[in-house]
N, C-alpha and C positions, 0 to 999 in steps of 0.2 A: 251306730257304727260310723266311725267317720276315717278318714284315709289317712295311715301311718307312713312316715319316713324311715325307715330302718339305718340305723346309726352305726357307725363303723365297725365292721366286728374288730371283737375282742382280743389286744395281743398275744392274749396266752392261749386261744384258742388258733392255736399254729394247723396246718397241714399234721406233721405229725403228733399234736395231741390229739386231734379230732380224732383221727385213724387209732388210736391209742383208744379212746373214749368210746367210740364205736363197737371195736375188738370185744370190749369188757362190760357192753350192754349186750350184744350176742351171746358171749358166755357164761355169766349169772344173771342176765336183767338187770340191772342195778341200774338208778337213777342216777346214770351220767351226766345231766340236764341239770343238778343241781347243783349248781354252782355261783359263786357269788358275783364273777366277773359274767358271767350270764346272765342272772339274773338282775342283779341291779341297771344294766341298760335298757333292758329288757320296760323294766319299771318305767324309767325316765323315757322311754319312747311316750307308752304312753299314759303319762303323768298320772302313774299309780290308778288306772284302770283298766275292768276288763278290756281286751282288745274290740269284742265280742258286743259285750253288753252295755258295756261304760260304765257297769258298776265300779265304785269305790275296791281298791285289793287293802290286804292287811290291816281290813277292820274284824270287829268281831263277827265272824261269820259270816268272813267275804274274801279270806286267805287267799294269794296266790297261787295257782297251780300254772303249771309251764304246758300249755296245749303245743303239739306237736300236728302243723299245719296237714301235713302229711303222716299219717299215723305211725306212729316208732313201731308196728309189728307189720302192718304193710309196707313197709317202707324203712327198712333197719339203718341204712347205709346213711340215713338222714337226720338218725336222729340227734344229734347236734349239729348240722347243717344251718349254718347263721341266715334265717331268712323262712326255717323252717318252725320257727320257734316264738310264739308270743304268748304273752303273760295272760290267764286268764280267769275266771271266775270259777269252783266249781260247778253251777248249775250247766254254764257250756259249755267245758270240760267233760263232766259226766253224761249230757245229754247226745255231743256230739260222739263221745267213745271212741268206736275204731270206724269214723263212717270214711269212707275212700274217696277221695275229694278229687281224683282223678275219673275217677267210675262216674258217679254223682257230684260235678262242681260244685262246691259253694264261694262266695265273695270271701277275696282274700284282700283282706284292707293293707297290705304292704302293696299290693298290684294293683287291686281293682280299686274304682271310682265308686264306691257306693250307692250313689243316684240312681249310676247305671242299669241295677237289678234291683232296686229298694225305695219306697218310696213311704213315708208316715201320714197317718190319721188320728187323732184321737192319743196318742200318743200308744199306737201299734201297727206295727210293720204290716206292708204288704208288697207284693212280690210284682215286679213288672215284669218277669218271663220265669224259666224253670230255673235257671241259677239264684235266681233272688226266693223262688220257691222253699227249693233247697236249702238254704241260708234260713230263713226264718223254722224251718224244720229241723233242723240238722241243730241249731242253739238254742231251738225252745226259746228267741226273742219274745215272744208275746205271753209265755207265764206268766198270769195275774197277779199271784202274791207276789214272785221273784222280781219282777221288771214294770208291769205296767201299771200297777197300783204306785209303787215309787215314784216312778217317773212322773204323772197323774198329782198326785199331791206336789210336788217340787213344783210342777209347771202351774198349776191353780195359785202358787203361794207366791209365784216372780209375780204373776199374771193380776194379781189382789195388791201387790207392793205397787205394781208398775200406774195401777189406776190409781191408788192413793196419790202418787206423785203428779198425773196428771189433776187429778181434781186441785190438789195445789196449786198448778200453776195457772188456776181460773180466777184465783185471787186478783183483787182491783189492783193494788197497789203492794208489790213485789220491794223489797229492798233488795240492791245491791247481791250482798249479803248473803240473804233467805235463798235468792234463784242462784248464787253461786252451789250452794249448799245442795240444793233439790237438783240439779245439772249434775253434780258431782256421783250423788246415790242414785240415780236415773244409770247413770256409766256403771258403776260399782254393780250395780241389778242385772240392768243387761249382760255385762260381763260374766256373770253367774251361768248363764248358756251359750259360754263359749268353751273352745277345744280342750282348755286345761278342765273343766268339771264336767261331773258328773252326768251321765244320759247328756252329752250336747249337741248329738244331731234330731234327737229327740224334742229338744225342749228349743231350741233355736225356731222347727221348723214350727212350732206351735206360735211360736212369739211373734215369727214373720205370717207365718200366712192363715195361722186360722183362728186366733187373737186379733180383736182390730185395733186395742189400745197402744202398738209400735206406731202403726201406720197416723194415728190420732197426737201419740206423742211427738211424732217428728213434724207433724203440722203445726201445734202449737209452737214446739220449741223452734219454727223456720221463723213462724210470725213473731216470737219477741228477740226475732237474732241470737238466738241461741244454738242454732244445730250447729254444733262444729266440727273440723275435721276429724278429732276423737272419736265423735258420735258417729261419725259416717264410716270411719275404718270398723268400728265397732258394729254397725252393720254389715258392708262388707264381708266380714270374717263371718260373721251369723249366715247370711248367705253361702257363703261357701263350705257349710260344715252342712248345711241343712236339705231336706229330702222331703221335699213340697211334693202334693200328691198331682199325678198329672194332669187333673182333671180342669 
């Protein structure tokens, strides 16, 4: 889970359609939420992933569903309330249901800082106090086959790429060329756990702090002048997306 910007709501979604939209989820249910000026922002927050999970949306069998921050039955008046609304996965969806997130907080990535209550190992959540509790309870983040096996293989496979390129660059004699080349998929790698893909507070915090092949690659690549500003914003961003454990 990493921290979302919630993007301007939607023109058409006026005062009076909301009220309108509202009215007509009270009196038959109907999935008012389903809408495409809703949803597709919704998406592009965050670039076609869980809010939740980071899984991948609109693959096969990983469809979008629209989680309602605040539960559309506990909470009617809200349910298209712009801020109330992010894209999610079924497994957090169905897992979280009607939990009351007023009653029982959980991390709301439009608000909250993730760090703050969450903290990765191993590539599975753990809870720095009862809101971050909540949160890994309340989305079943740590289901094995759904989340952590995924995550787990993607982070072994940068982790396996990322030491081939440093063994690379132990080579005697380097052209030009070759380390332009090996520099450029070092970027393209790392970049793979950043915000725009998949599990990246997950797979970020594994790269920085409990992998030592980053820490090994920015040594190498300092000592043949190669660590550049790319590299280092590309850090940067890794750090700030990731949930180092406080130990």
């Amino acid at each position: 889970m990493i921290k979302l910007e919630l993007p301007e709501k939607p023109a058409e979604l006026t005062p009076e359609k909301e009220r309108e939209l509202v009215e007509k989820f009270k009196a038959d249910g109907s999935a008012v939420w389903k809408k495409s000026y809703i949803t597709k922002p919704l998406l592009t927050m965050t670039n076609n992933k869980c809010a939740y999970s980071e899984q991948a949306l609109n693959q096969e069998s990983a469809y979008m569903e629209v989680d309602h921050f605040k539960h559309k039955n506990l909470y009617q008046d809200e349910v298209v309330r712009w801020g109330n609304l992010l894209p999610s996965c079924k497994k957090c969806n169905d897992t979280k249901s009607d939990w009351d997130v007023m009653a029982d907080p959980i991390v709301n990535p439009l608000a909250d800082q993730p760090r703050d209550f969450l903290y990765v190992k191993a590539f599975r959540f753990y809870m720095k106090n009862e809101k971050g509790q909540n949160t890994i309870r309340a989305l079943a983040l740590n289901d094995r086959d759904h989340f952590v096996n995924p995550r787990s293989e993607i982070g072994f496979r940068i982790v396996e790429t990322l030491e081939e390129y440093l063994e690379a660059l132990q080579e005697e004699e380097l052209t030009p060329r070759r380390m332009k080349s090996l520099v450029n998929r070092i970027k393209s790698t790392l970049s793979e756990c950043g915000p725009k893909h998949i599990y990246s507070a997950v797979l970020s915090t594994h790269i920085l702090y409990e992998s030592p092949v980053m820490r090994k690659l920015e040594e190498r690549l300092q000592a043949l002048d190669q660590w550049d500003e790319e590299l280092e914003a590309i850090r940067r961003e890794l750090e700030s997306i990731a949930l180092p454990s406080p130990d």
